[in-house]
N, C-alpha and C positions, 0 to 999 in steps of 0.2 A: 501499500500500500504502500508496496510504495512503497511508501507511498513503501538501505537494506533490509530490513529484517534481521523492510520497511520492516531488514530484520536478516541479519546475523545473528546483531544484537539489535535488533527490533523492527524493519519491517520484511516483507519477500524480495529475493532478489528480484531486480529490474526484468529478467531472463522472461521469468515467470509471470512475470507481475505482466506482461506484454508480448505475449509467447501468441505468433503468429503475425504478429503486426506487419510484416515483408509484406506479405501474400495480401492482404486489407489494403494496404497501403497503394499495394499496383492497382489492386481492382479500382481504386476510389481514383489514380490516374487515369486508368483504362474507360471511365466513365465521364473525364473530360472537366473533374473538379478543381476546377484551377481558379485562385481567389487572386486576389491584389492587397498583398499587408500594405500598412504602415508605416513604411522604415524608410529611415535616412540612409540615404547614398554615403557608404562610407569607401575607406581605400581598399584600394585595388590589390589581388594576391591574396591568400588566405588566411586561415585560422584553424587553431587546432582546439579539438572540445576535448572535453576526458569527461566519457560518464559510463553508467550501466548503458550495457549495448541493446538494443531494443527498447530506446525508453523516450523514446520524443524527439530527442535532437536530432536521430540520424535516419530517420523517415526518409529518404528517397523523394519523394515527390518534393517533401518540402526543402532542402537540401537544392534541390533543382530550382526550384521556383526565386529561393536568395540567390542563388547564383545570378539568377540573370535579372533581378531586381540590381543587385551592388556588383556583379562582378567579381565576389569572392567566395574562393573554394572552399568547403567548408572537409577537414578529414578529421576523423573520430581516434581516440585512442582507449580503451575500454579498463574499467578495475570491475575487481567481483568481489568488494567487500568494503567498506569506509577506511579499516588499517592501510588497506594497500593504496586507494588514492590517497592517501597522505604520505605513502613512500614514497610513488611515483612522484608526489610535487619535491618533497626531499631532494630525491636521487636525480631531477630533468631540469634544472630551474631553464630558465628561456627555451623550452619546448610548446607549454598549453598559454592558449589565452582562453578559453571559457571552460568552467571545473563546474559539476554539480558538485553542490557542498548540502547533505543536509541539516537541518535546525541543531543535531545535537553535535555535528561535526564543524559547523561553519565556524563557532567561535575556536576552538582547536587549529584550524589553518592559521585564522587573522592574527595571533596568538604568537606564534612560528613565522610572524612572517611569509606565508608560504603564497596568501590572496593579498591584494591590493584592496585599497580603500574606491570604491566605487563612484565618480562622477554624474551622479542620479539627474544632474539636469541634462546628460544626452541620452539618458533610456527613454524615449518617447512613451512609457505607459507609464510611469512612473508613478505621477500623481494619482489614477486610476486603480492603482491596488490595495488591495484591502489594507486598513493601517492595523489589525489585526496582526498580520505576518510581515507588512511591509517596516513598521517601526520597530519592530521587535528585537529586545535586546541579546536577542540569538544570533540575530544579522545582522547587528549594530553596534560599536564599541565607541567607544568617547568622542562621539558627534558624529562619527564616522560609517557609512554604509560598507559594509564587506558580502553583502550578497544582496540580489534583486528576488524576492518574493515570486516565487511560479508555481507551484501545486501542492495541495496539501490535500487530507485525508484523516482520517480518526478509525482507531481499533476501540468497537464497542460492541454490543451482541445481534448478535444473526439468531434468527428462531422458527421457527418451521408456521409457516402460517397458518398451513393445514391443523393442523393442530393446536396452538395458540389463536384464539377466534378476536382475543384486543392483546397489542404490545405488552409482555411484560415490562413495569416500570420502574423493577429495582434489580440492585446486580445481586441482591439476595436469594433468584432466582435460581441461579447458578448452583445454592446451596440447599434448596426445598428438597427434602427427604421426599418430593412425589415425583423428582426428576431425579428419581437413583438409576444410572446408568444411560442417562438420556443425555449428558452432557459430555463434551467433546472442549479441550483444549489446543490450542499448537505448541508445538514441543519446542518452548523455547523462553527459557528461563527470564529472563529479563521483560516479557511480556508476562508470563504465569506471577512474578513481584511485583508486576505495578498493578495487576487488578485485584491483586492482596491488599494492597496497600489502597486502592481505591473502596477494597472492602470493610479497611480497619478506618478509611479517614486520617490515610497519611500523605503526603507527598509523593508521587509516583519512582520519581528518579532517585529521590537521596530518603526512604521511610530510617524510621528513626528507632522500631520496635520491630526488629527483626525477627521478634520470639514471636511474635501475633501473627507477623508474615507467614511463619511455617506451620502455627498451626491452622492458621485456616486455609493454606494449601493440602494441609494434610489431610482438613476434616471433607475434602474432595474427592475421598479414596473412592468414597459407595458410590459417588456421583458420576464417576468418568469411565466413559464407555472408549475413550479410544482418545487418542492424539493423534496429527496429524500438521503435513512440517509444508504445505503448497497449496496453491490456489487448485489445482488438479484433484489433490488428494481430497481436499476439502469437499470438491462440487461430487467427487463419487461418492463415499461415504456420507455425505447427506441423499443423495442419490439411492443409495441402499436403506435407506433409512435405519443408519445404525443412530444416528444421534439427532435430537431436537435443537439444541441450545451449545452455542460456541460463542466465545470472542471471536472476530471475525474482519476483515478489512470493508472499511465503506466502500472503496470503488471493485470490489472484489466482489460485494455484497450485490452492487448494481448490475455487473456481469453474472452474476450466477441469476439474477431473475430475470434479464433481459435477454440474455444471449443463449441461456440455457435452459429459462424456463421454467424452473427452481422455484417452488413458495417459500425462498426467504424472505420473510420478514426481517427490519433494522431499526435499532431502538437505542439511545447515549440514555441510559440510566438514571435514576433523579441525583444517585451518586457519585455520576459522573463519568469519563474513558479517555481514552489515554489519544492526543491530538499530535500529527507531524506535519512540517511541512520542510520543501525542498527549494534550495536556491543556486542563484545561478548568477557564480563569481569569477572576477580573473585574474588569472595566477597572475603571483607578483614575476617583475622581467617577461610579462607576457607582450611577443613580438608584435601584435598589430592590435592595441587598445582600441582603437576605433571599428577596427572590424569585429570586435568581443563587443563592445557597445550595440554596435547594427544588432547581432544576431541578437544578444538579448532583449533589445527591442522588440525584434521576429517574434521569436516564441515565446513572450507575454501579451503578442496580441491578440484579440478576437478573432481573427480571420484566420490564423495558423492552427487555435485551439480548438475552434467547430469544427476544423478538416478531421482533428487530432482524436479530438470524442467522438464524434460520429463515426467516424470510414473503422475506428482503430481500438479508441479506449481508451480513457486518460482520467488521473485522477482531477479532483475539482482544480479549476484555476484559482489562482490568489487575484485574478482579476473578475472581480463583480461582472464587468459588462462582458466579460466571455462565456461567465454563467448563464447569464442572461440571455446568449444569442440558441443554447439550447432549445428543443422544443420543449413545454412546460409540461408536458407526460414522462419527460425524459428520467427514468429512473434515479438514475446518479444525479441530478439537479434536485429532486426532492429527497434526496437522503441529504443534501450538503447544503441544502436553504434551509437550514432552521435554526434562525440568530439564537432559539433560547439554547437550543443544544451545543453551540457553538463554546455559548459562556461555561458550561460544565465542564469543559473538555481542559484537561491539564498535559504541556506540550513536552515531548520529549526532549532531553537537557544531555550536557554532555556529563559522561558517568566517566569516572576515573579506572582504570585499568584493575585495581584492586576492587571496585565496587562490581565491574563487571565480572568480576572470577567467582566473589563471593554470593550473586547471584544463581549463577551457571552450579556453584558446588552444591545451593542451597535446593537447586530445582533437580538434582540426579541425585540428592538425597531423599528427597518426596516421590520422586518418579520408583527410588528403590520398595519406598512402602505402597505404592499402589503396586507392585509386582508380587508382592505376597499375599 
C-alpha cells in the first residue's frame, strides 16, 4: 500500500502492490489515451528516478508522453527495500535526480544528507496538495521541503461484507471470541505492533508498554485462522473463504472489490489505523534539478494520475483535484474521501534499527505461541 511493507517493514512491495501494470498500461496506449499534463519545459537530456519498479514513475506511456512534452529521457534504476535505497544514495552520489522516499524514510535521507532541500515554487502542483502530507514534518525539516507529497494510503480492516451486513466500528472486532478463527493477519511484525498499540491506545511507531503489546497479540491465538505476506495471497484466501476480518491495505482493499469482485468491505476504526504516504525527492549532487523539478511536477498532476488509476491502479493522490477527477463510484475515491477517517489515522514514523529488531523478535515470538 504501498502504499515497502508499504512493508518490509510496513507496506507491500511496489512489485506486488502493481503486479501487471506493463500489460494495462499498453492497453490504455493501445486505446489512444493520450492527455496533455501541466508541466514546464524544463532542460534538455535526462534524469535518472530510483524507485520500486512497477510503481508509477516508469509506466511506459507516461514516460513517453514527458518525453516529448520537455524532451527528457526519463531511465529508472530500481531498490527492493527502503535499507537499500538509502545504500544506493550512499554508495552513487551524482547518479539519481528523483528518489521515492517514503514518510518514514524521507526524514533518514535529508538527515545524511543524501536528498536536497526542494525549491517548491517550481513544482507546479505544489500549492494544490493536501497540506495534510504536503506540510508535514516527515517531508519537512527546518523550513525546508525535502520531499513533494504524491500518494498515500492507510492499513485498516477489510471485512467480508457478505457476512458483516453494517461496518464493524471498532478494532475490538479483531478480538470478539464470535470471530474465533475468522481472522486473518499479515505476517509482519511491525504492522501486527502498531495495531496492538492502536489496540492499547499507544502510539503506533514508538508504544511505550511493550508488555500490553504482546499480550494482546497473544490473546489473538483463538482468533487467527491464517497469515498471509501479498496482495495475491490475501485476494485467495478471502476467496476461499478461510477468513472474514484482516488488517488490510486501502488501495489493495479497492482492487480486491473492483477488479476482482470480492465483498470487501473497508472501515479506519473509531480507534483509529495506521496512515503512509510517499514522496518524491532529489538526491543531493543530482545532475539535472530542473528536469527532477519537471517530472515531479508530471506525476503530481491530475492528468498523469486518472491515466494512472484508471488504465492501472494507484494509491490515493496527495492531490485533492486528482481525486477528484475520478468517477464518484470509483471505489478507491470512497474509501480515501473520508476527512473524518483521515483524522484517526496515525502516520508511519521513522523506527530506529533497534526498535525494528525488537518488533520482528517480539512478533516470531507470538507467531511461536499461535503454533502450538
Amino acid at each position: 500500500m504501498s502504499a515497502y511493507d508499504q512493508l518490509t517493514g510496513g507496506k507491500i512491495s511496489r512489485r506486488k502492490f502493481l503486479g501487471g501494470s506493463a500489460a494495462l498500461a499498453a492497453a490504455g496506449v493501445a486505446t489512444g489515451a493520450i492527455f496533455a499534463p501541466r508541466i514546464v519545459k524544463a532542460d534538455s537530456g535526462k534524469i535518472t528516478v530510483l524507485n520500486w519498479q512497477g510503481y508509477g514513475t516508469d509506466e511506459a506511456w507516461a514516460l513517453d508522453i514527458f518525453k516529448k512534452k520537455t524532451g527528457i529521457e526519463v531511465v529508472h534504476d530500481y531498490f527492493n527495500s527502503e535499507p537499500e535505497m538509502i545504500t544506493k544514495l550512499r554508495t552513487n552520489p551524482g547518479t539519481y535526480d528523483v528518489v521515492l522516499t517514503n514518510c518514514a524514510w524521507n526524514g533518514v535521507a535529508s538527515k545524511e544528507g543524501l536528498i536536497q532541500a526542494i525549491d517548491t515554487a517550481k513544482i507546479t502542483t505544489f500549492q494544490d496538495l493536501n497540506p495534510t502530507f504536503r506540510d508535514s514534518n516527515l517531508l519537512n525539516d527546518g523550513g525546508k521541503t525535502y520531499g513533494v507529497s504524491w500518494v498515500w494510503g492507510m492499513t485498516a480492516i477489510a471485512y467480508n461484507s457478505d457476512v458483516f451486513k453494517s461496518a464493524p466500528d471498532s478494532i475490538e472486532i479483531l478480538w470478539n471470541p464470535k470471530q474465533a478463527k475468522r481472522v486473518a493477519f499479515r505476517d509482519d511484525g511491525i504492522e501486527a505492533v502498531s495495531f496492538a498499540a492502536i489496540a492499547t491506545g499507544q502510539d503506533i511507531n514508538h508504544p511505550k508498554d511493550m508488555a500490553k503489546i504482546k499480550e494482546r497479540l497473544l490473546a489473538l491465538k483463538g482468533q487467527v485462522a491464517t497469515l498471509w505476506s501479498s496482495e495475491d495471497e490475501f485476494n485467495k484466501l478471502f476467496s476461499a473463504k478461510t477468513f472474514d476480518l484482516s488488517p488490510y491495505w486501502s488501495g489493495s482493499a479497492a482492487r480486491s472489490r473492483s477488479n476482482f469482485k470480492l465483498p470487501v468491505g473497508y472501515v479506519v476504526p473509531k480507534e483509529g489505523a495506521i496512515g503512509w504516504f510517499d514522496g518524491l525527492a532529489i538526491a543531493n549532487q543530482a545532475p539535472n534539478v530542473a528536469g527532477a523539478e519537471a517530472f515531479i511536477s508530471y506525476m503530481t498532476d491530475p492528468d498523469f494520475y486518472y491515466e494512472w488509476a484508471t488504465k492501472v491502479g494507484a494509491p490515493a493522490s496527495a492531490n485533492p483535484k486528482a481525486n477528484e477527477r475520478l468517477p464518484a463510484d470509483d471505489v478507491a475515491r470512497k474509501i480515501h474521501s473520508d476527512e473524518a477517517a483521515m483524522k484517526r489515522l496515525q502516520y508511519m514514523a521513522p523506527l530506529s534499527d533497534e526498535e525494528r529488531q525488537s518488533y520482528s523478535d517480539l512478533w516470531t515470538e507470538v507467531k511461536a505461541e499461535f503454533a502450538k
